[in-house]
N, CA, C and O atoms as a GROMACS GRO file, in nm:
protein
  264
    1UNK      N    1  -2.185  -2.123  -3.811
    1UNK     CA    2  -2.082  -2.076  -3.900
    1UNK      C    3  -2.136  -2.087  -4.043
    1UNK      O    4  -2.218  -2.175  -4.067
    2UNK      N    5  -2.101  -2.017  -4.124
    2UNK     CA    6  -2.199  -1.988  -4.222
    2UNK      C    7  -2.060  -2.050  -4.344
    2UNK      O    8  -1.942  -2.015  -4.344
    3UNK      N    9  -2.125  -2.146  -4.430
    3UNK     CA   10  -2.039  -2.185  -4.563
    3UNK      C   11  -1.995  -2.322  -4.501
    3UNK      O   12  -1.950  -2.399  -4.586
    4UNK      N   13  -1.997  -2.375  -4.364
    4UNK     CA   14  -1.946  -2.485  -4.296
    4UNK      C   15  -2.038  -2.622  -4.304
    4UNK      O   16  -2.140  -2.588  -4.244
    5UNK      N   17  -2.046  -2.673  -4.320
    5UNK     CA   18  -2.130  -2.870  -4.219
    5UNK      C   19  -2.038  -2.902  -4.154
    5UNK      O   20  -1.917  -2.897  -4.171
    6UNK      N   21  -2.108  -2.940  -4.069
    6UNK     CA   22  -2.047  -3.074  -4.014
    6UNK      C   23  -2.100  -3.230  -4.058
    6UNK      O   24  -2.216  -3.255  -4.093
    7UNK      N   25  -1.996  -3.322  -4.049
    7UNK     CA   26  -2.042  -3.451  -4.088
    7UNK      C   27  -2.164  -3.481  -3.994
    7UNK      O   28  -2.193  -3.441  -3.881
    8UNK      N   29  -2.231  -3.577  -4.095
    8UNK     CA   30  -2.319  -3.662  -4.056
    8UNK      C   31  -2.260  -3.838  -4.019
    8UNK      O   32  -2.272  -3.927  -4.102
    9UNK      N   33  -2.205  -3.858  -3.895
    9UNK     CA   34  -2.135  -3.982  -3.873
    9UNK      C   35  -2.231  -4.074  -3.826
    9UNK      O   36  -2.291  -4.046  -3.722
   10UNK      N   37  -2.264  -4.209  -3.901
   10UNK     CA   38  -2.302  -4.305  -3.837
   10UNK      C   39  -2.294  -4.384  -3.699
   10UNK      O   40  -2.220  -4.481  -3.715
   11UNK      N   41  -2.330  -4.379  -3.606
   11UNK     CA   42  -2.248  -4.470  -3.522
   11UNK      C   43  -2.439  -4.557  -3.426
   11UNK      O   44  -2.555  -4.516  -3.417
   12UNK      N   45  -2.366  -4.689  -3.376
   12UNK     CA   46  -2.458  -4.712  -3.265
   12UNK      C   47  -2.472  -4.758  -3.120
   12UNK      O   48  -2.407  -4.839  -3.054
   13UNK      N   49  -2.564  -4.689  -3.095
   13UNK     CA   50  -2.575  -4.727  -2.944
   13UNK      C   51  -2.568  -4.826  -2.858
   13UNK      O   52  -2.648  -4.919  -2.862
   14UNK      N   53  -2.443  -4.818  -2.742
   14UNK     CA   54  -2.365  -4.938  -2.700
   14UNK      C   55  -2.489  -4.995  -2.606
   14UNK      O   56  -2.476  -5.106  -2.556
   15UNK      N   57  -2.621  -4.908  -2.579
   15UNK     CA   58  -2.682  -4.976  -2.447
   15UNK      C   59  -2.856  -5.036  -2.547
   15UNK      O   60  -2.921  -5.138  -2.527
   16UNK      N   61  -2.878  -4.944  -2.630
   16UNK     CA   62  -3.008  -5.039  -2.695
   16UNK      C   63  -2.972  -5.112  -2.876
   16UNK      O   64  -3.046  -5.176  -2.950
   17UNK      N   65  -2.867  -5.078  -2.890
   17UNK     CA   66  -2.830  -5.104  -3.013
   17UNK      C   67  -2.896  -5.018  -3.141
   17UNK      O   68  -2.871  -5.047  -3.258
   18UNK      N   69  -2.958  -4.943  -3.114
   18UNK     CA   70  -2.958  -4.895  -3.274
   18UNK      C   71  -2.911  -4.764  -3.319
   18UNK      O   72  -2.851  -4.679  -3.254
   19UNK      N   73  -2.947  -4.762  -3.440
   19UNK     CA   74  -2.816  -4.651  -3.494
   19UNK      C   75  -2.883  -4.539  -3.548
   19UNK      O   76  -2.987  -4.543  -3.616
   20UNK      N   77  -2.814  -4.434  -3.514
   20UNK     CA   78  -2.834  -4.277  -3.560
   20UNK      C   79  -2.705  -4.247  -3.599
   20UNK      O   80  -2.606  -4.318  -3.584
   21UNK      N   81  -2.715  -4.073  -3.684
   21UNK     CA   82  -2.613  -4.028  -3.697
   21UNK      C   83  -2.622  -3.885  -3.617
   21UNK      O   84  -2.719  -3.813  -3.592
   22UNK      N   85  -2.451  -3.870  -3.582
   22UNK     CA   86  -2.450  -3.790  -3.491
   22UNK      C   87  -2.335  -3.664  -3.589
   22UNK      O   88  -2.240  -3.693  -3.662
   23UNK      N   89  -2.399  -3.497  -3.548
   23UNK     CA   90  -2.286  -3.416  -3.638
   23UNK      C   91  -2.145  -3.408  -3.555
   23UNK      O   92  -2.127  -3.402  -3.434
   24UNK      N   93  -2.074  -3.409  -3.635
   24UNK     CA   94  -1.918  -3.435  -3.558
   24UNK      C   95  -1.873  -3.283  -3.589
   24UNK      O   96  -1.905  -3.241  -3.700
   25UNK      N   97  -1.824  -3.222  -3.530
   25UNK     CA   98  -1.760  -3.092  -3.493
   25UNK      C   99  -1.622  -3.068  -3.601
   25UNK      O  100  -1.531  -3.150  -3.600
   26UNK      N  101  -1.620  -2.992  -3.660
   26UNK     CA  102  -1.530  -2.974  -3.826
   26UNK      C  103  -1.406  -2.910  -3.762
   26UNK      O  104  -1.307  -2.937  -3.831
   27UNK      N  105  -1.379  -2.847  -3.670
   27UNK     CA  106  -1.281  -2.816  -3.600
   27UNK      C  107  -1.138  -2.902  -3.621
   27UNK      O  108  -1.026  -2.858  -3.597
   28UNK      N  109  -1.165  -3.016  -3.665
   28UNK     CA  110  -1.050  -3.112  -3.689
   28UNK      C  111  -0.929  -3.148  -3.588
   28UNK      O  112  -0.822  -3.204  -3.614
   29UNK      N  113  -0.984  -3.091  -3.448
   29UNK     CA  114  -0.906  -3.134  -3.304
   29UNK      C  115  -0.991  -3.274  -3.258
   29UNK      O  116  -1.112  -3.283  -3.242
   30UNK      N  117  -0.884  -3.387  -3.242
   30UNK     CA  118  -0.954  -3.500  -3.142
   30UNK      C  119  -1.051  -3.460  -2.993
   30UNK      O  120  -1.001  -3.413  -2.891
   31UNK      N  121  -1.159  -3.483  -3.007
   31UNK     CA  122  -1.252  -3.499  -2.906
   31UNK      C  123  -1.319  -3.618  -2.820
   31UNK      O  124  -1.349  -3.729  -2.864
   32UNK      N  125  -1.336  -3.570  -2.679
   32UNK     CA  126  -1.427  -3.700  -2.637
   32UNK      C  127  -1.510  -3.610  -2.530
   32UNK      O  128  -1.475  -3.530  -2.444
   33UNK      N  129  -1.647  -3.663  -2.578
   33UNK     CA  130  -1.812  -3.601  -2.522
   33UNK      C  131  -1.884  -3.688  -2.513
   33UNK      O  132  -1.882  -3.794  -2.575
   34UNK      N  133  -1.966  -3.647  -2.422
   34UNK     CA  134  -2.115  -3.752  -2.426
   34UNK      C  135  -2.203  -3.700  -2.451
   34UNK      O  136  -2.226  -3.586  -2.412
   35UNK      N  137  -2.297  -3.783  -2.542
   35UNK     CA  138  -2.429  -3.718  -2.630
   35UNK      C  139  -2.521  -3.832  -2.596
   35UNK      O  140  -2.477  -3.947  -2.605
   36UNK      N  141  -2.672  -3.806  -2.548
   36UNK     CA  142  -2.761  -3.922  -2.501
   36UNK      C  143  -2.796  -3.950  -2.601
   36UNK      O  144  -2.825  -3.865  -2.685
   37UNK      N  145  -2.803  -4.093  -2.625
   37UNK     CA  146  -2.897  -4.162  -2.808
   37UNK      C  147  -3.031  -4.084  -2.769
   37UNK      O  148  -3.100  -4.075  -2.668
   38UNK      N  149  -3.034  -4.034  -2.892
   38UNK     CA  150  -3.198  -4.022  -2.884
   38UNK      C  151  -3.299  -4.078  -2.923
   38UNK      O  152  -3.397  -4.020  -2.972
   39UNK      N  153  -3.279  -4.280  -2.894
   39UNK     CA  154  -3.365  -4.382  -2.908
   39UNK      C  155  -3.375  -4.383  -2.711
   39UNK      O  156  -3.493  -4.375  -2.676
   40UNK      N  157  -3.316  -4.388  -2.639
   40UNK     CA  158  -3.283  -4.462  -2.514
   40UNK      C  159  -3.282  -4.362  -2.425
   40UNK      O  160  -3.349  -4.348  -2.322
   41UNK      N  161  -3.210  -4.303  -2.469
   41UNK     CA  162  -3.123  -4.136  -2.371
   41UNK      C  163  -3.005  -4.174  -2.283
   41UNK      O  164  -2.935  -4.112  -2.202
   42UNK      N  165  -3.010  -4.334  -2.341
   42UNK     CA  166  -2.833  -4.368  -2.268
   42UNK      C  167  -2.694  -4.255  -2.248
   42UNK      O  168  -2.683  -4.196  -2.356
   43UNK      N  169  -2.624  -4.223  -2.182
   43UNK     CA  170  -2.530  -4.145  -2.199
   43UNK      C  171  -2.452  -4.228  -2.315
   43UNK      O  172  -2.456  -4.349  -2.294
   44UNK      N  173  -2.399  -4.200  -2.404
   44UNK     CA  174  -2.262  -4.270  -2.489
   44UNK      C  175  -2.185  -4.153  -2.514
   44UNK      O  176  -2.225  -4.046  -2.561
   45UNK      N  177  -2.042  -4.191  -2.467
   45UNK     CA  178  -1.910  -4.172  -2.477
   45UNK      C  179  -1.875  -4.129  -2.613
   45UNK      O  180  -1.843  -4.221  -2.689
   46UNK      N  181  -1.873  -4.005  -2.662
   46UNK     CA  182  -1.806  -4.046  -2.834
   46UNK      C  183  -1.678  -4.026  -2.827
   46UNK      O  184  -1.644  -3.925  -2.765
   47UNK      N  185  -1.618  -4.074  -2.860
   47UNK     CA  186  -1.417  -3.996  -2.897
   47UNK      C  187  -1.466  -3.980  -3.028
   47UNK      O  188  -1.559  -4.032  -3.089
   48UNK      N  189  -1.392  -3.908  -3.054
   48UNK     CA  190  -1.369  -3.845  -3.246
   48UNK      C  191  -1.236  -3.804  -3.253
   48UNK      O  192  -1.178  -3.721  -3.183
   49UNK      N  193  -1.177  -3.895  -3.382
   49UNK     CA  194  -1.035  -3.934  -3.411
   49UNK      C  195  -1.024  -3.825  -3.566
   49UNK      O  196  -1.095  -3.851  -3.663
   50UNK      N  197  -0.994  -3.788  -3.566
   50UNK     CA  198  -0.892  -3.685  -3.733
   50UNK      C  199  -0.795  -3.753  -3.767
   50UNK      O  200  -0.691  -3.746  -3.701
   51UNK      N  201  -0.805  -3.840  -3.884
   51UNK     CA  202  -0.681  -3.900  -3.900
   51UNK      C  203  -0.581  -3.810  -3.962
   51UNK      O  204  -0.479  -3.779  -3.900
   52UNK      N  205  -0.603  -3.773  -4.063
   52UNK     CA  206  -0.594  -3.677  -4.154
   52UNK      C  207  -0.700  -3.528  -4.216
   52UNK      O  208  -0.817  -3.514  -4.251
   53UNK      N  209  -0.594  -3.452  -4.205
   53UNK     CA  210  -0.737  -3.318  -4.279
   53UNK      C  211  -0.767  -3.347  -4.414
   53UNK      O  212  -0.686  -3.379  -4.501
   54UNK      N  213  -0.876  -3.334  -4.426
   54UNK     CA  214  -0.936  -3.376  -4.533
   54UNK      C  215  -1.008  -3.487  -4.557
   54UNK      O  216  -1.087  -3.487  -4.652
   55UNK      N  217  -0.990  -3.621  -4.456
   55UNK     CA  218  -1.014  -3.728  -4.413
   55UNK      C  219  -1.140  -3.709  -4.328
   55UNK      O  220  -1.148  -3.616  -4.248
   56UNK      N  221  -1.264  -3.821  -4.351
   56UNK     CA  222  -1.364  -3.836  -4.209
   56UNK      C  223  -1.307  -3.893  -4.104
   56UNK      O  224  -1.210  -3.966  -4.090
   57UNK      N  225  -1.420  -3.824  -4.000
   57UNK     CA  226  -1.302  -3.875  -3.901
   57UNK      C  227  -1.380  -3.980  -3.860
   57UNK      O  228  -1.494  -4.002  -3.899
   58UNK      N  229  -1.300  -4.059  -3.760
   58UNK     CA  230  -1.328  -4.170  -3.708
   58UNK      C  231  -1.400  -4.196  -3.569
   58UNK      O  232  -1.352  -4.156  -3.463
   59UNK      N  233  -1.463  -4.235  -3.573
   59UNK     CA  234  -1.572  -4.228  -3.474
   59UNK      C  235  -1.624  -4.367  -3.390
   59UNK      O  236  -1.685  -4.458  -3.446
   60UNK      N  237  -1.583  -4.367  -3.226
   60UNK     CA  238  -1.641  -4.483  -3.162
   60UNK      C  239  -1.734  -4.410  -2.995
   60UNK      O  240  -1.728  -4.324  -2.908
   61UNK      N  241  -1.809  -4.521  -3.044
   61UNK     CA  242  -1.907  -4.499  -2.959
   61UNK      C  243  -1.891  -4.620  -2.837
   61UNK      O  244  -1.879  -4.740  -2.861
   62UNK      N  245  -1.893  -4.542  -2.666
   62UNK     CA  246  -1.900  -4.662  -2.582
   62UNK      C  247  -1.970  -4.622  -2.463
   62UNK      O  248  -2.005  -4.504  -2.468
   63UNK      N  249  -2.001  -4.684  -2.357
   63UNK     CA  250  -2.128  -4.668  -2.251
   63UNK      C  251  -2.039  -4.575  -2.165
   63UNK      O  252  -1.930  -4.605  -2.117
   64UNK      N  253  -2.098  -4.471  -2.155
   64UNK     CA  254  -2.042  -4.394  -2.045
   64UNK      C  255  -2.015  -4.419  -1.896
   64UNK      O  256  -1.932  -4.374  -1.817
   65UNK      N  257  -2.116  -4.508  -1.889
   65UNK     CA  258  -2.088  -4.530  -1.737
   65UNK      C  259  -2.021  -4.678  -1.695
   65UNK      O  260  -2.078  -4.762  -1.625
   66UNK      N  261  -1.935  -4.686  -1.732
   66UNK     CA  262  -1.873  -4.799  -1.757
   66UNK      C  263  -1.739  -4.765  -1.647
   66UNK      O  264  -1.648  -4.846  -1.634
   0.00000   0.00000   0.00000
């Protein structure tokens, strides 16, 4: 989409611990996907929370296979 970003969200990995950032989807609808770290290739769980438009959204990361 052209004129758009998406965030750059911090988060880290529930199975080796370290941290990347992952782009979060600007759509501004609550989501939950799995994206493999690309330290590990663990599956992790993201939900992505919109609190508000205009607001970053909120972002947790947990082990998918849980």
């Amino acid at each position: 989409m052209v004129g758009s970003s998406a965030p750059e969200i911090p988060v880290t990995c529930p199975y080796c611990g370290e941290g990347f950032a992952t782009l979060v989807d600007t759509g501004g609808a609550d989501a939950v996907y799995v994206e493999d770290c690309p330290v590990c290739c663990g599956p992790i769980e993201l939900a992505v929370h919109w609190p508000r438009a205009g607001e970053p959204p909120e972002v947790t990361a947990e082990r998918a296979d849980d």
